[in-house]
Wavefront OBJ file of the C-alpha trace (Angstrom):
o trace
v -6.203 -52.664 11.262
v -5.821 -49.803 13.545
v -8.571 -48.686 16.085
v -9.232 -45.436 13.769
v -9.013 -47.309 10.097
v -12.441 -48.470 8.861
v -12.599 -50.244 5.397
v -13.598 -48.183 2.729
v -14.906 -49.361 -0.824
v -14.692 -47.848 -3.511
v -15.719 -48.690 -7.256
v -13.385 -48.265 -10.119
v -13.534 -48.594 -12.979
v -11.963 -51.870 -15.116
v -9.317 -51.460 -17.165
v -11.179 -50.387 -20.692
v -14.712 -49.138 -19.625
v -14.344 -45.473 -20.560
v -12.436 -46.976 -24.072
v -14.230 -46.459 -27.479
v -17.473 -44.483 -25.466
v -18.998 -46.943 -23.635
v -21.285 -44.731 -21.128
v -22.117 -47.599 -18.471
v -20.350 -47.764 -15.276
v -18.439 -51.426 -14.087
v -19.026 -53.430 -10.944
v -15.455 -53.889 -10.066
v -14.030 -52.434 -6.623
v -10.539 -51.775 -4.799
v -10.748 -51.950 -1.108
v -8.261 -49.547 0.204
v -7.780 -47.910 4.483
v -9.514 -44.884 5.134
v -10.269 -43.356 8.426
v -13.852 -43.031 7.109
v -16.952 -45.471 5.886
v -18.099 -44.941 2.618
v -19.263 -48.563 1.836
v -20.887 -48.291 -1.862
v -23.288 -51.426 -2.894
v -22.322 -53.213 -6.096
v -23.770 -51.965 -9.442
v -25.852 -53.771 -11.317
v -25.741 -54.640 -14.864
v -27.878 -52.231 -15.519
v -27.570 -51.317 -20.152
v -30.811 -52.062 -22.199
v -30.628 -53.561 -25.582
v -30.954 -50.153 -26.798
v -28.643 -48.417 -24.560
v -26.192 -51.596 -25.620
v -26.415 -51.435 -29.253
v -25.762 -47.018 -29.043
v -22.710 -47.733 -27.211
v -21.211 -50.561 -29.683
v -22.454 -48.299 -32.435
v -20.308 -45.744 -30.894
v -17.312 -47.859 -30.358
v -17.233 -48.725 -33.831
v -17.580 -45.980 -35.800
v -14.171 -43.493 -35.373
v -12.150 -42.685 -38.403
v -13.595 -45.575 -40.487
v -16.708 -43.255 -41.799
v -13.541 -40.576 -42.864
v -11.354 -43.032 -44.716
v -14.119 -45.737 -46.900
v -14.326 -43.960 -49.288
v -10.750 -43.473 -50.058
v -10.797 -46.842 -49.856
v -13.543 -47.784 -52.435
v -12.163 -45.349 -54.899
v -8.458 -46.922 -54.669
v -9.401 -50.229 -54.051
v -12.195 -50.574 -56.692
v -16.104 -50.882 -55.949
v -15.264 -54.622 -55.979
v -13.415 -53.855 -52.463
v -16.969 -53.428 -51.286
v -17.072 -57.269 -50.851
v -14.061 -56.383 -48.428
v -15.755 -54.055 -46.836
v -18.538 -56.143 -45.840
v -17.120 -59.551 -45.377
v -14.614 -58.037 -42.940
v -17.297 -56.376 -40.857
v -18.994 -59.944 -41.033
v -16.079 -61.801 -40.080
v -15.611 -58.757 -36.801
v -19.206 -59.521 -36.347
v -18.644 -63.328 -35.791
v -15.421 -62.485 -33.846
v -17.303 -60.232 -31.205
v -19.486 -63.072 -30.822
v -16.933 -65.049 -30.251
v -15.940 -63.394 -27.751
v -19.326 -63.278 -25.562
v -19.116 -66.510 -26.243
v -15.723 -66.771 -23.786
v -17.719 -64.602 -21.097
v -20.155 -67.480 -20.943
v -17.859 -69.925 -19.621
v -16.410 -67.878 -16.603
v -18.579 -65.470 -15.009
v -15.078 -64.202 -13.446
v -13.794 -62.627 -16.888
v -15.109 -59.148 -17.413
v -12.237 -58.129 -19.954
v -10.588 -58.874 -22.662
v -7.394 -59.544 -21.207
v -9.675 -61.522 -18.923
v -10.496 -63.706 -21.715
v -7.421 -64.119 -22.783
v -5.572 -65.254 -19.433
v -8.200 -67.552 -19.161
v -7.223 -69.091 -22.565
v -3.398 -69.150 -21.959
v -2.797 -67.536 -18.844
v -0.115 -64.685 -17.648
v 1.297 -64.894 -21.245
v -2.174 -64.468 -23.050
v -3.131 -61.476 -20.754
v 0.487 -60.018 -21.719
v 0.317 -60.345 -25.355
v -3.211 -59.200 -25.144
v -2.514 -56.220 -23.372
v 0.402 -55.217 -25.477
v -1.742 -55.694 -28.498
v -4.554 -53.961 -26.653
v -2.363 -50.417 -25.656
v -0.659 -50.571 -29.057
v -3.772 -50.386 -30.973
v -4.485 -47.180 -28.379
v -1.453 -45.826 -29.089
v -1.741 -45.733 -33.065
v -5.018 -44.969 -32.635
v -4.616 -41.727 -30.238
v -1.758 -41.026 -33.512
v -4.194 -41.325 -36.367
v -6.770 -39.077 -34.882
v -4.202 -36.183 -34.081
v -3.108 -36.348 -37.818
v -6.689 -36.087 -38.566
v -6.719 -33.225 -36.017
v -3.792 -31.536 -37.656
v -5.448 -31.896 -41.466
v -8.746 -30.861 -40.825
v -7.655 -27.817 -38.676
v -5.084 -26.856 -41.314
v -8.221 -26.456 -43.611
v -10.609 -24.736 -41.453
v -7.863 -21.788 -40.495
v -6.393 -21.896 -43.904
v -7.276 -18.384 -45.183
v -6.064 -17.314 -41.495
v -2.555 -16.193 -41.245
v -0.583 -16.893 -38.399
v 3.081 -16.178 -38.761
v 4.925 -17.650 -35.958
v 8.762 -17.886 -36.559
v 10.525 -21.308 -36.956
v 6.721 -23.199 -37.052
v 4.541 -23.993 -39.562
v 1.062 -22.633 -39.221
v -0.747 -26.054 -39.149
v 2.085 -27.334 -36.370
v 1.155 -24.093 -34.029
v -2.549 -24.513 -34.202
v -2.273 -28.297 -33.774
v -0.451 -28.164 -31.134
v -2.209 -25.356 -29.299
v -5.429 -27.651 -29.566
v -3.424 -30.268 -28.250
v -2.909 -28.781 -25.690
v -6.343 -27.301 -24.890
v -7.537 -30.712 -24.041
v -4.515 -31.904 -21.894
v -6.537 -31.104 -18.431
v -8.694 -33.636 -19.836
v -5.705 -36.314 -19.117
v -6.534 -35.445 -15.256
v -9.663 -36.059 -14.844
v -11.433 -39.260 -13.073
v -14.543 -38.264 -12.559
v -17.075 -40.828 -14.317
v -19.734 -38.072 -16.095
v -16.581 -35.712 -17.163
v -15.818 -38.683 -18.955
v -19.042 -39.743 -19.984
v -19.858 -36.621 -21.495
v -16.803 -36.991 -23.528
v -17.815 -40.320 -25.591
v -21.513 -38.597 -25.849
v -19.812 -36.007 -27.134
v -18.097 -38.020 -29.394
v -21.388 -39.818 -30.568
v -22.741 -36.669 -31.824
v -20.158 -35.882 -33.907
v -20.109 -38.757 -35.860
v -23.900 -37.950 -36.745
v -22.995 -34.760 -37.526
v -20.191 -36.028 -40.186
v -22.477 -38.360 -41.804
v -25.172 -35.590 -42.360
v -23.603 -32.864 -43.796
v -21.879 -35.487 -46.256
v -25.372 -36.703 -47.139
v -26.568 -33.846 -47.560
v -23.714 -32.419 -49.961
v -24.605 -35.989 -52.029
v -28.239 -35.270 -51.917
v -28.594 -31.517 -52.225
v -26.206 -32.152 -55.489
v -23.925 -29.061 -54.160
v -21.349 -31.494 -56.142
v -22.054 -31.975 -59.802
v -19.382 -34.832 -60.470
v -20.581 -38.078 -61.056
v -17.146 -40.180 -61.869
v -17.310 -44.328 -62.220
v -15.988 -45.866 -59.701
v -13.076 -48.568 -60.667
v -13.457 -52.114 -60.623
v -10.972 -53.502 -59.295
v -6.886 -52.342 -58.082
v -5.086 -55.300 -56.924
v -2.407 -54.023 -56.163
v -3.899 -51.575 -53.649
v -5.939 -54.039 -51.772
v -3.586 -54.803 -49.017
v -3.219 -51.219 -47.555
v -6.989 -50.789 -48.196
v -7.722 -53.858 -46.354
v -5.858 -52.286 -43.490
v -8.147 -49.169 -43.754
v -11.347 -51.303 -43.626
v -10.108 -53.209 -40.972
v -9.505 -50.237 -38.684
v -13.332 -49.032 -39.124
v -14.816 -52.078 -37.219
v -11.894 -51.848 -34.346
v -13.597 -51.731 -30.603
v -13.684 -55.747 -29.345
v -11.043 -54.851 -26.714
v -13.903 -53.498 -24.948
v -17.262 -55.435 -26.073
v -16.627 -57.822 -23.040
v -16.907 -54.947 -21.153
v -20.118 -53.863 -22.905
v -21.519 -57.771 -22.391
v -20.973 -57.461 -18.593
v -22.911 -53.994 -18.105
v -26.089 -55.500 -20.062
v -28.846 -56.616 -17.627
v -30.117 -59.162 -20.605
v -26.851 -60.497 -21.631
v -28.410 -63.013 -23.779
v -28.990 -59.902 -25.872
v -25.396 -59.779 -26.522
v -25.804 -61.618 -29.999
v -28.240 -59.571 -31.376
v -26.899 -56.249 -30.009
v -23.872 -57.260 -31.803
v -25.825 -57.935 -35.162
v -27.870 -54.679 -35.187
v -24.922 -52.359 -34.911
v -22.392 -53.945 -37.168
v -25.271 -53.765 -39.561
v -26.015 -50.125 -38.421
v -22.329 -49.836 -39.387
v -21.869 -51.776 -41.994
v -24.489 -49.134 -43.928
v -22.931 -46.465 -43.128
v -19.544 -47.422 -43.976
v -21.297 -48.286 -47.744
v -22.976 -45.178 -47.854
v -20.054 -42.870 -47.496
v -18.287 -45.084 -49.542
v -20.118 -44.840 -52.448
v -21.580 -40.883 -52.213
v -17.439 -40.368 -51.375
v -16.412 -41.931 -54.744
v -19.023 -40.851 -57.038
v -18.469 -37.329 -56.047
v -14.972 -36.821 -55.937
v -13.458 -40.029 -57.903
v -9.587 -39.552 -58.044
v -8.974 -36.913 -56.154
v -10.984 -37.828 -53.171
v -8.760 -37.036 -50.060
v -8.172 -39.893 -47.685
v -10.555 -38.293 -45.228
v -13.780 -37.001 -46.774
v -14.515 -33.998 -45.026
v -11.556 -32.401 -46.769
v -12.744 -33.313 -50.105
v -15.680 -31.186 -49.469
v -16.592 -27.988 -51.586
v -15.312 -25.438 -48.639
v -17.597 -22.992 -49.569
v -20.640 -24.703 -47.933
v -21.875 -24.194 -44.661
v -22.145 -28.353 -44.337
v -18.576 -28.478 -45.191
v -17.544 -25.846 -42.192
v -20.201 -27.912 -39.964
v -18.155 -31.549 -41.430
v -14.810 -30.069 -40.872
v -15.463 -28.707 -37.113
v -17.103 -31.769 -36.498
v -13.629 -34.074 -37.366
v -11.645 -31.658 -34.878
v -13.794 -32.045 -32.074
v -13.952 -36.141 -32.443
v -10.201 -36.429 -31.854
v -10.624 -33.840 -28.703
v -13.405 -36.270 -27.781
v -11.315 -39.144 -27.582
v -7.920 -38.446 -25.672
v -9.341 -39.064 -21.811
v -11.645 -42.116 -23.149
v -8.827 -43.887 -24.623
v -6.203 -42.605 -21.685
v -8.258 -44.391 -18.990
v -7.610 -47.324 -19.468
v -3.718 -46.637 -18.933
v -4.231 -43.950 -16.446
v -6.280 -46.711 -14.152
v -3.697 -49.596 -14.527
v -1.053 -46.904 -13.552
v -3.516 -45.877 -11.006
v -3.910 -49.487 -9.319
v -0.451 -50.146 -9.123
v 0.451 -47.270 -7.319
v 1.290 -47.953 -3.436
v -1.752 -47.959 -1.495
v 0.504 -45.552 1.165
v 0.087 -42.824 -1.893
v -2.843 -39.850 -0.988
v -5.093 -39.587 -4.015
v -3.651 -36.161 -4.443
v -0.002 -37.497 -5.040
v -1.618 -40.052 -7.472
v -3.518 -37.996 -9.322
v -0.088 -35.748 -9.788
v 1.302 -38.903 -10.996
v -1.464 -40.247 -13.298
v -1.640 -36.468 -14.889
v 2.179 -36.591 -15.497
v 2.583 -39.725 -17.232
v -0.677 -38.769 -19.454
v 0.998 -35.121 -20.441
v 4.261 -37.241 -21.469
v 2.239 -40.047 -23.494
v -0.033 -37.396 -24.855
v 3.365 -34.821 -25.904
v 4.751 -37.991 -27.693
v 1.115 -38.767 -29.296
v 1.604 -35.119 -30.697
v 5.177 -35.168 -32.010
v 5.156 -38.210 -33.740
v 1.754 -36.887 -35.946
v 3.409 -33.971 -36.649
v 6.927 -36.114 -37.395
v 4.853 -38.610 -39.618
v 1.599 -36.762 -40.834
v 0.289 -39.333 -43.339
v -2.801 -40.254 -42.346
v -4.162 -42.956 -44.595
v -0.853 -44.915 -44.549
v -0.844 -44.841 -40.744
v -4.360 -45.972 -40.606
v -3.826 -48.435 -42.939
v -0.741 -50.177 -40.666
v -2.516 -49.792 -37.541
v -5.578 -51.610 -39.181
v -3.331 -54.125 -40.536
v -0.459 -54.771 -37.544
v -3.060 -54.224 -34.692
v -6.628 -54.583 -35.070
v -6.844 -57.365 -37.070
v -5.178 -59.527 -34.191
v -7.844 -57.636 -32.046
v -10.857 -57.300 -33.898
v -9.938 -61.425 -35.837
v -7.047 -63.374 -35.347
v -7.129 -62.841 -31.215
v -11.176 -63.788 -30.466
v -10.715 -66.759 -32.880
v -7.736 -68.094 -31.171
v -9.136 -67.551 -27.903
v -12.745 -68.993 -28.647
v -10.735 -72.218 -29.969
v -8.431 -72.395 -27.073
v -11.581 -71.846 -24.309
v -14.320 -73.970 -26.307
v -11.782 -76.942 -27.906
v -13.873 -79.927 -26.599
v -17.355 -78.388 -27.342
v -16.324 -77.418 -31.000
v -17.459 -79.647 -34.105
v -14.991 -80.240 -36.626
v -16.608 -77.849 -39.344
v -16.496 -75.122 -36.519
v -13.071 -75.750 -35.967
v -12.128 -75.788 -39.479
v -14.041 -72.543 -40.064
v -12.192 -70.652 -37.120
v -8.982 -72.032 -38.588
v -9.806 -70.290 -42.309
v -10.874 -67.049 -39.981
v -7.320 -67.246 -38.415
v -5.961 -67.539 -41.786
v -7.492 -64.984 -43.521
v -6.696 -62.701 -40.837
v -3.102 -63.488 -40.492
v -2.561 -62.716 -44.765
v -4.343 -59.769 -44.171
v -2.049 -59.084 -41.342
v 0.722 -59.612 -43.229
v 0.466 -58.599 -46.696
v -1.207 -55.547 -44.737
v 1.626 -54.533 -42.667
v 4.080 -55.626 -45.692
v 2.060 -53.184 -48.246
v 1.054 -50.218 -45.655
v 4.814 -49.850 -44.258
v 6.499 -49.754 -47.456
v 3.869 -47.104 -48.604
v 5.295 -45.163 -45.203
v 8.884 -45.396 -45.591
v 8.096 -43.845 -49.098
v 6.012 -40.941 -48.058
v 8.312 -40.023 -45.605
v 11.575 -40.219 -47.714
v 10.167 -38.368 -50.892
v 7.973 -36.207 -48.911
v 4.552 -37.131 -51.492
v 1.490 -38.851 -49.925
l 1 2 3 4 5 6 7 8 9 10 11 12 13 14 15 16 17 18 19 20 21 22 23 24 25 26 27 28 29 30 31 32 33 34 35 36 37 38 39 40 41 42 43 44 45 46 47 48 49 50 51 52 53 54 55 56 57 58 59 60 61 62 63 64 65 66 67 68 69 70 71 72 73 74 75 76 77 78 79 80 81 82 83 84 85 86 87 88 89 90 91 92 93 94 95 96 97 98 99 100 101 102 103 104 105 106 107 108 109 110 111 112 113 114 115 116 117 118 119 120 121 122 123 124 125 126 127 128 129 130 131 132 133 134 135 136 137 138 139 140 141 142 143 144 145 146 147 148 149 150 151 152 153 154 155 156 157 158 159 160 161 162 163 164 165 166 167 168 169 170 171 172 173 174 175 176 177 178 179 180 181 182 183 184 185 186 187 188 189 190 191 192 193 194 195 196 197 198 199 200 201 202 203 204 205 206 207 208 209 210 211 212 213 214 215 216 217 218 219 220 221 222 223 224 225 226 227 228 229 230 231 232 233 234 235 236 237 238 239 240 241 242 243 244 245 246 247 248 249 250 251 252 253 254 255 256 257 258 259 260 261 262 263 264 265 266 267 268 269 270 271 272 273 274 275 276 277 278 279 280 281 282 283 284 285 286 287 288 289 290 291 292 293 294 295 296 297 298 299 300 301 302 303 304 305 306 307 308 309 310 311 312 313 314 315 316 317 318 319 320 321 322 323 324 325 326 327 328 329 330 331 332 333 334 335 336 337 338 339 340 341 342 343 344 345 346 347 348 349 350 351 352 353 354 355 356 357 358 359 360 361 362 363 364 365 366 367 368 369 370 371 372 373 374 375 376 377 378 379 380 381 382 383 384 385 386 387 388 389 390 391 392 393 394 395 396 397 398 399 400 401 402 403 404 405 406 407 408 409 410 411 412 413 414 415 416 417 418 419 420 421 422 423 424 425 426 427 428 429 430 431 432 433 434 435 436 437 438 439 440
């Protein structure tokens, strides 16, 4: 080095901390010439058990506590066995993966995990898998965005030639929240996922309190059982518990990581009653003609239902710079060290306004949410949340498994790969159809 560079650290973030509102900070750093010291002292692991199970709580829940209910009432109240023994089996799979994290301190993510399984090619697959399901994702909640704003300005008129109302207003909100794309400051982003916390509360009280105050006098039977629709629903259900591509990350910031387990245990539980709560109060109180998000199923003449609806816009404006980061610091990182933070920043803001533009023409191209949620469920997190940590687990932990274990992540693997299949099969055909006749 020169006479006038010092070594400056800096801590950055890994490649999926801000993703799904995880609120701790990571201990990684990039080491980088600058004509000043600013040496910064690693962070500890520093989440509670409390603090731990919030955040995976957060992760968790998304557009899962909009869409069970659609599910129940399509797939039958038998589908609640679905419903439950897939969160189980995502339960088992996230311990799985702490699991990994226990036999190399080195791995912090889940690409991590998974070059550590099969190397270069793991960490590929995995990441391709892992920005795919953030992708679809970032797609389902601007459809969600465009529905629910569609009904909360409907008796507004706004006559804009060439553009449909819903289109304009969608795409103006879009665009409020594109700054957000540039920022990198750590509490900007933080305050984000809380934000994003809150509004999930806020969903699940003002539909409990539509169920309880009895604002809705229908009380329709739930079916038993539809076959037929069980594939695409499984792809819905599956969706709901999506967030392992980050629990590593969520393991490492613990300061009791022995914890892990039972952190894991009390929020897919925490979940897992939610989910079943919304599911039923959904179904009994708008049977057939429930909507595939809940909130617009709701009488619109209560003030819970206005609170509800503004709540679902806000959670996709929550989520674009939380599930961005992760991109925006790999394209970050590989940027020549030569580059001044300004020109990178430029760059990073760019690329983000492009991926988020293409988020927001393909909703409004293909503005079926359920059937969208249902194939990203089905193609992507199922490999994530199931078929990935299972394969992994085996792969790490061969020697130390017994037989039965083995045999048991093999019928995991199995289960998830029909799911994955008949899934993407069911949901894709259901697609195609919607978009060539026009009917969801």
């Amino acid at each position: 080095m020169g006479e006038n560079d010092t070594l400056r650290v800096e801590c950055v973030s890994c490649e999926l901390c801000f993703e799904h509102s995880i609120l701790s900070k990571c201990e990684h750093f990039k080491i980088e010439n600058n004509k000043d010291i600013d040496i910064k002292e690693p962070i500890k692991p520093s989440s509670s058990f409390v603090h731990s199970v919030i955040n995976m709580t957060g992760m968790i829940i998304g557009l899962g506590q909009l869409s069970t209910a659609y599910g129940l009432e399509n797939g039958g109240w038998v589908s609640i066995v679905l419903l439950l023994g897939l969160g189980t089996i995502c339960a088992y799979c996230a311990c799985l993966l702490g699991k990994c994290l226990e036999k190399n301190s080195e791995s912090r993510s889940y690409s991590d995990i998974a070059q550590l399984a099969f190397g270069t090619k793991g960490r590929l697959v995995a990441t391709i898998f892992m920005y795919t399901e953030i992708f679809m994702g970032l797609v389902s909640y601007t459809i969600s965005l465009h529905d629910n704003l569609n009904t909360v300005f409907k008796n507004i008129p706004v006559n804009v030639p060439c553009m449909e109302k819903s289109k304009l207003i969608t795409m103006t909100a879009v665009l409020v929240m594109l700054p957000s794309l540039w920022l990198r400051n750590l509490s900007s982003i933080a305050f984000l996922s809380a934000g994003g916390i809150i509004m999930a509360g806020i969903i699940f009280l003002t539909v409990a309190s539509t169920a309880i105050s009895g604002a809705v006098k229908s009380d329709f039977n739930i079916p038993v059982l539809h076959l037929h629709n069980i594939p695409k629903v499984s792809g819905l259900y599956a969706f709901s518990y999506a967030g392992h591509v980050v629990f590593p990350n969520l393991y490492t910031s613990m300061k009791d990581p022995y914890k892990y387990i039972k952190v894991v245990l009390v929020s897919f539980t925490t979940v897992m009653l939610l989910y079943t709560a919304l599911a039923f109060m959904g179904a009994k109180m708008f049977g057939p003609s429930i909507n595939s998000q809940i909130t617009l199923s709701m009488p619109q003449n209560l003030i819970a239902t206005k609170i509800a609806l503004w709540a679902t816009v806000l959670t996709p404006m929550t989520k674009y710079a939380l599930q961005f980061a992760p991109l925006a610091i790999q394209i970050e990182n590989n940027l020549p060290s030569s580059m001044t933070s300004r020109t990178k920043k430029i760059i990073r803001g760019g690329i983000g306004s492009i991926f988020l533009i293409t988020i927001l023409t393909l909703a409004l191209s293909v503005p079926y949410f359920q059937h969208v949620l249902s194939l990203t469920g089905s193609l992507v997190s199922v490999s994530i949340c199931i078929i990935i940590p299972c394969t992994l687990y085996t792969k790490i932990c061969l020697a130390e498994i017994s037989k039965p274990h083995l045999l048991f992540n093999v019928i995991i693997i199995t289960i998830g790969s029909i799911i994955c299949i008949t899934g993407t099969i069911s949901s894709s055909k259901s697609l195609i159809n919607v978009i060539n006749t026009g009917n969801q």
